[in-house]
Every structure is written in structure tokens, then in C-alpha cells.
C-alpha positions in Angstrom: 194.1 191.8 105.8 197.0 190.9 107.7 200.1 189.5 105.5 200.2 185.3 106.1 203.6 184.4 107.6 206.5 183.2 105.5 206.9 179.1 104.9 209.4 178.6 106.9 207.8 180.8 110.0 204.4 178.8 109.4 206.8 175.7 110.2 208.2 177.6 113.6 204.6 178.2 114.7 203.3 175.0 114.0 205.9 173.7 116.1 205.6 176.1 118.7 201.8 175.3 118.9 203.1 171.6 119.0 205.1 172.6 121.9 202.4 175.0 123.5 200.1 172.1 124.0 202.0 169.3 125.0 202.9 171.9 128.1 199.1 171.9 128.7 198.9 168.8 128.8 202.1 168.6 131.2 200.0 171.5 133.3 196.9 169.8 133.4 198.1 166.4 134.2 200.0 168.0 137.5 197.7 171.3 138.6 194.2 170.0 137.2 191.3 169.5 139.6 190.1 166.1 139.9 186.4 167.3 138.8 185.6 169.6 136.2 181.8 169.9 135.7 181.0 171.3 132.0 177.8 173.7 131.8 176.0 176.3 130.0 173.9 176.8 126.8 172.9 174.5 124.2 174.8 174.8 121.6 177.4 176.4 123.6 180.2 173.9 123.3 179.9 171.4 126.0 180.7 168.4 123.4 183.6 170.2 121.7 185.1 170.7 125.4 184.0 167.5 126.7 186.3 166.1 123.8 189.0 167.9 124.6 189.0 167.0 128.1 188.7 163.3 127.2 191.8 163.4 125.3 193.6 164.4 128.2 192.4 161.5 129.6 189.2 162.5 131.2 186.4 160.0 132.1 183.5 162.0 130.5 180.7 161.3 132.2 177.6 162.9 129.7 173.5 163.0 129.8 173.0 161.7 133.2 170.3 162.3 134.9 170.0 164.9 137.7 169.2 162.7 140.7 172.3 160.1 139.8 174.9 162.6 139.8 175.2 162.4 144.1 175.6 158.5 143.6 178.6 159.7 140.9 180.2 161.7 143.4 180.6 159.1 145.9 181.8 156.6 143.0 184.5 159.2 142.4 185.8 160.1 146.2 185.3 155.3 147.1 187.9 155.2 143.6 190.5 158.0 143.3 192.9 156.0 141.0 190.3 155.2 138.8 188.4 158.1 138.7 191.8 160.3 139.0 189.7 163.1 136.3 186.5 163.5 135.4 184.7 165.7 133.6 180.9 165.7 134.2 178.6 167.4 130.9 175.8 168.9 133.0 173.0 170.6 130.9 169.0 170.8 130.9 168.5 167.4 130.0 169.7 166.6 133.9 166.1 168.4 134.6 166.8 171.4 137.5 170.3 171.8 136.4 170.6 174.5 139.7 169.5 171.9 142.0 171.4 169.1 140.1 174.3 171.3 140.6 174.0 171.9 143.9 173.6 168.4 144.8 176.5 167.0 143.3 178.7 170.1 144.3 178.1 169.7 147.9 178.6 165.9 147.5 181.7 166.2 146.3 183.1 168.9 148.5 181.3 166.8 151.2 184.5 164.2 150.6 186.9 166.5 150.6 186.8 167.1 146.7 186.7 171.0 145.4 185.0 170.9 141.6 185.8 173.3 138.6 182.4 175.2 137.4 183.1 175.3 133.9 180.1 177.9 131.7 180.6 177.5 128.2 178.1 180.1 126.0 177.7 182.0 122.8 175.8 184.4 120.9 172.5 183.6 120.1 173.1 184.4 116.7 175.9 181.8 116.9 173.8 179.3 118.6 171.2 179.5 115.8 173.5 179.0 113.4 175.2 175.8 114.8 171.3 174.3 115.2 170.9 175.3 112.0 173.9 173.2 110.9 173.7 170.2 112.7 169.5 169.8 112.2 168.9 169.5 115.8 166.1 170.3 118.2 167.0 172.5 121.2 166.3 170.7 124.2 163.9 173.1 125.3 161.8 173.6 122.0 158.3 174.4 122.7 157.4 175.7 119.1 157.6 179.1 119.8 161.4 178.9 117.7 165.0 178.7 118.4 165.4 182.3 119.8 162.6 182.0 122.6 163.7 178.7 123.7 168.0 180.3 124.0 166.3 182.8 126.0 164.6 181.2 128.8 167.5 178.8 129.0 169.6 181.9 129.5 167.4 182.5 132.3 167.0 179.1 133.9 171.0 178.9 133.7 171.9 182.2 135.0 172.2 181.3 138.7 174.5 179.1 137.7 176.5 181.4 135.2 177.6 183.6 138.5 178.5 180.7 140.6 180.9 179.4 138.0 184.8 179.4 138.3 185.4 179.3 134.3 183.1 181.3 132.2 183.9 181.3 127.8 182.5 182.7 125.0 183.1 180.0 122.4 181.3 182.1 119.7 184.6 183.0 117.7 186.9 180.5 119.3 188.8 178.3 116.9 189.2 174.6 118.1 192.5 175.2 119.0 191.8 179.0 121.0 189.0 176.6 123.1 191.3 173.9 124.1 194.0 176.8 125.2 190.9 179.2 127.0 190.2 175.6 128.9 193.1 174.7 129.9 194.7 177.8 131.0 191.7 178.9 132.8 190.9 175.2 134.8 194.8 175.1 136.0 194.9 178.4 137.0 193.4 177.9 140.8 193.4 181.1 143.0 194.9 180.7 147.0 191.9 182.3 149.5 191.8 185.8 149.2 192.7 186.0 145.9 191.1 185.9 142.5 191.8 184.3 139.4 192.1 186.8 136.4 191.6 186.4 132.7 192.5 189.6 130.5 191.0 189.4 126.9 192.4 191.6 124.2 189.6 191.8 121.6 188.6 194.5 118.6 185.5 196.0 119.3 184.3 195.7 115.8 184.3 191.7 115.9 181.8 192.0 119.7 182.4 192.1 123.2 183.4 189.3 124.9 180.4 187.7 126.5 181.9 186.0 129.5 183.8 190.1 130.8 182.8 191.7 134.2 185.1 195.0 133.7 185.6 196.0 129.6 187.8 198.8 128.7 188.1 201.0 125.3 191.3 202.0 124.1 190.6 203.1 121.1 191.2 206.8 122.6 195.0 205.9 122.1 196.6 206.2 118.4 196.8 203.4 116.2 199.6 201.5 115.1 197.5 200.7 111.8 198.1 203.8 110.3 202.0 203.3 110.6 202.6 201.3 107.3 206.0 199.7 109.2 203.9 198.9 112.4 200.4 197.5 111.0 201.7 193.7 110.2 202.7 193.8 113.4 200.5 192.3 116.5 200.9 194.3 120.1 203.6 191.2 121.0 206.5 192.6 119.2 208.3 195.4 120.5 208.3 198.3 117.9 204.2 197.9 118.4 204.3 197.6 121.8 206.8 201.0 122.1 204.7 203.1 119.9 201.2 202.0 122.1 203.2 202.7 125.6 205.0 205.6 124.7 201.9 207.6 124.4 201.5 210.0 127.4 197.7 208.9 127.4 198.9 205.3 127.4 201.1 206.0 130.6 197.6 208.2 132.1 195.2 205.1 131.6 197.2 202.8 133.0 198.0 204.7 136.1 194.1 205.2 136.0 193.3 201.5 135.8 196.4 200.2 138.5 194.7 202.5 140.8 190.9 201.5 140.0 192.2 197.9 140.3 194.5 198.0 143.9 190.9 199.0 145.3 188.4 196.9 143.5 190.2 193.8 143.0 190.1 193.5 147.3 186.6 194.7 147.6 185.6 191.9 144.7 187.3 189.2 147.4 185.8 191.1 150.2 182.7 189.9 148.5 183.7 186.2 148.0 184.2 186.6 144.2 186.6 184.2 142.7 187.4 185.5 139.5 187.5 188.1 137.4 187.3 188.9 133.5 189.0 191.9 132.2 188.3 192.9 128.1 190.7 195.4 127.2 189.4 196.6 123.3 190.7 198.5 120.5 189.1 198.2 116.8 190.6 195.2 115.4 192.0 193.9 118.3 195.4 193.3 116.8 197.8 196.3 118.2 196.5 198.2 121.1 194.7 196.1 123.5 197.0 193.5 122.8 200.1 195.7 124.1 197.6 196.9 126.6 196.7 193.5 127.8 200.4 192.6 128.1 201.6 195.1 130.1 198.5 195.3 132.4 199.1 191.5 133.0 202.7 192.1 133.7 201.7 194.6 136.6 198.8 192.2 137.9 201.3 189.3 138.5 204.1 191.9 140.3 201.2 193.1 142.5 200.2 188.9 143.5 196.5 190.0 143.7 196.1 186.5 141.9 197.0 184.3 138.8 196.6 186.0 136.1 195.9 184.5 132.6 196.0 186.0 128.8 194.0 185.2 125.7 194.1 187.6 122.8 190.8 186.6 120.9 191.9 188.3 117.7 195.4 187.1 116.9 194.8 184.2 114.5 192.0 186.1 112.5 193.3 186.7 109.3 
């Protein structure tokens, strides 16, 4: 149990979160896209996000059906003042959510309008438990139970999944960690040739992240925990972040992983991805893959192989 912060520092980081979101906002009212389409599992968070994009003044277009959503995009490109932001909740109540997809991607780049894919998921056991909360029937119930009917929409959605430019775990995200995991992620747009990174510091014993392509253990590396002067101290502040980088085997892995990145990062655009999720683990996620994720992001964004963004999943747990 990590020790809670002092009064007066709980008032600092209020206000610092205070301060943390109104730049969002600033960022998203100047780099946003003028489309963000929402997607992904039931019970995966489309209505949380679709809430937080409305109140940064979003039209939220929601539970439209699949062969309207063409006429929608030529509403958008005839009235760009009024339809300046839209986000568009896209799930299998449209019917073929692929084809629906398609349609109104190709509509909308069709006049000159690029969308941002957002895939919101979770666990299943997450999923369950937020039906089981809320009382109500998975769109795809068949009687054959919650589980069976997660899994074939896993299936049905999983085209879709790979084409997306956004993809987020919501299972452990606070309210809060969703709205900065958004935000970050849909103003962060990569120039051709480049890809957008995410780096996730996470512990290993709360799960992998769902949404990573590459994942990485560093628990080989000793642990700040066991230093009684280091272990109320996250991987941000520099005694934690000396001790985890001053290991020899901290300076070998990360010459290891600049190398394995300067070649796969161009053959990932060589092959027309757009972004790319790196999970960088320890055990609790509080000291080692955070100091990892810091300086691996520090070298990404000195090399310009793209914009880089940084959410450490375990930081507010308590």
C-alpha cells in the first residue's frame, strides 16, 4: 500500500489535474480531427467516451443505423461550422458494423475529411461484470450466456480492431485515466511515414494491457521496492529513476530495445501501420517500467520516428 499524499500536496495535484485538463481541452479544440468514430465491444465504454467527447463540445451522433451513416457524412462535409466535431458511437446495433464502417469512412474521406478510428474494449471478465451491474442484455444475446455472445462479437469486430487509429483497454481505467488515454491518443496524428506511439507502464500482476502489439518484462532489473527510502516513490522522481538506470542491465536492455526498434518501427510503416503500442511491465507497475517508459519515450521523440505518447496505467492505484 502506497502512503496517500499529504493535505496540502492532495490540493497541488488536484490543481495540477485541473490544469492537465483544461490543456486537453486547449489541445483538442486546436489539433482534434473533425470526426472521431467510437467502436468496439459492448460494454467496452463507448457511452463513457461518447460523454466525454460531448463535453468538449462534440455532436454525438449514437444508435444510427448502418445504412444512414453515408447520408451523415455528407451532412457533415455540406455544414462544417455546424458540424465542426462529431463523434459517431458505431456498434452492432448499426447491423454489419465492417461494412457500416467502410461506408461511412470512404464517404467521409471521399470529401476531403480523414476520421479517427477510435476501439474501446475490456476484459471479458470486466464486461460481465458491468452487465451484470447495469441489468442489461448484450446486444447480441442468443441464450447461450454473456461469455458466448462477448466472443463472437470479438470476432465479428476484429477486422475492425486492426484498422483502428486508437485502440484502449478501459478495463482498469478510472474516469479520469479514459478521458486523458482519449485525448492524448486522438490529438496525437502521425505525418506519412511515421507512426503514432503509445508506451504503457503497467505491473504485470494487475494484466497485460489488451490494446499492446510489442510488451516487454522488466522485472529482470532490481527493484526499487525493496529500498525502504525508494518504495513510496513512483519511477517519475529522480532517486527512483537513478537507482532503475544505473543498473548495467538497465543500460544493456535499452541499447537492446533502441536497436530492435530503429529496424522495426520502419518495417511496421513499410507495411502501412499507423500506430504502435509498446507495454513496458514490472510487478506492480509503480517503479521500473515507469522509469523505463520515461526514458524509452525520451529517446523515441530525439529519434522523430513519430509522436510519441505516455500513460502509466498504475500510478493512481493505491
Amino acid at each position: 500500500m502506497r502512503e496517500g499524499p499529504e493535505p496540502a500536496a492532495a490540493l497541488a495535484e488536484q490543481a495540477a489535474d485541473l490544469d492537465q485538463e483544461a490543456a486537453l481541452a486547449g489541445e483538442a479544440a486546436q489539433a482534434e480531427p473533425a470526426v472521431v468514430i467510437l467502436t468496439g465491444l459492448s460494454g467496452g465504454g463507448k457511452t463513457a467516451a461518447a460523454k466525454l467527447f460531448e463535453d468538449l463540445g462534440y455532436t454525438v451522433v449514437d444508435n444510427l443505423p448502418g445504412e444512414l451513416l453515408a447520408g451523415l457524412a455528407e451532412l457533415v462535409s455540406d455544414d462544417r461550422e455546424r458540424f465542426a466535431r462529431v463523434a459517431v458511437v458505431l456498434d452492432v446495433r448499426a447491423g454489419d458494423v465492417p461494412v457500416a464502417l467502410a461506408a461511412m469512412r470512404g464517404a467521409l474521406e471521399g470529401r476531403g475529411i480523414v476520421p479517427r478510428i477510435v476501439f474501446l474494449e475490456a476484459r471479458d471478465d470486466v464486461i460481465i461484470r458491468r452487465y451484470s451491474e447495469t441489468r442489461h442484455r448484450h446486444p447480441l444475446s442468443d441464450g447461450q450466456g454473456i461469455a458466448a455472445s462477448i466472443a463472437r462479437e470479438r470476432r465479428m469486430l476484429d477486422p475492425i480492431r486492426h484498422e483502428s487509429d486508437v485502440i484502449v483497454d478501459t478495463s482498469d481505467l478510472s474516469l479520469r485515466q479514459l478521458r486523458e488515454r482519449l485525448f492524448a491518443q486522438v490529438a496525437t496524428t502521425a505525418r506519412p511515414n511515421q507512426l503514432a506511439i503509445q508506451i504503457i507502464s503497467f505491473g504485470f500482476k494487475f494484466g497485460v494491457p489488451l490494446e499492446a502489439d510489442l510488451v516487454f518484462d522488466v522485472r529482470f532489473m532490481q527493484n526499487p521496492f525493496y529500498i525502504a527510502e525508494l518504495r513510496p516513490h513512483s519511477g517519475l522522481t529522480q532517486p527512483v529513476r537513478e537507482y532503475v538506470l544505473g543498473q548495467p542491465i538497465t543500460q544493456r536492455f535499452l541499447r537492446f530495445l533502441h536497436e530492435f526498434l530503429d529496424f522495426t518501427v520502419p518495417a511496421y510503416v513499410g507495411e502501412g501501420k499507423t500506430r504502435l503500442t509498446i507495454a513496458i511491465g514490472c510487478t506492480g507497475g509503480y517503479h521500473r517500467s515507469i522509469a523505463i517508459t520515461e526514458a524509452l519515450a525520451v529517446w523515441l521523440r530525439a529519434r522523430d520516428l513519430g509522436p510519441v505518447a505516455i500513460f502509466h496505467r498504475e500510478l493512481d492505484r493505491a
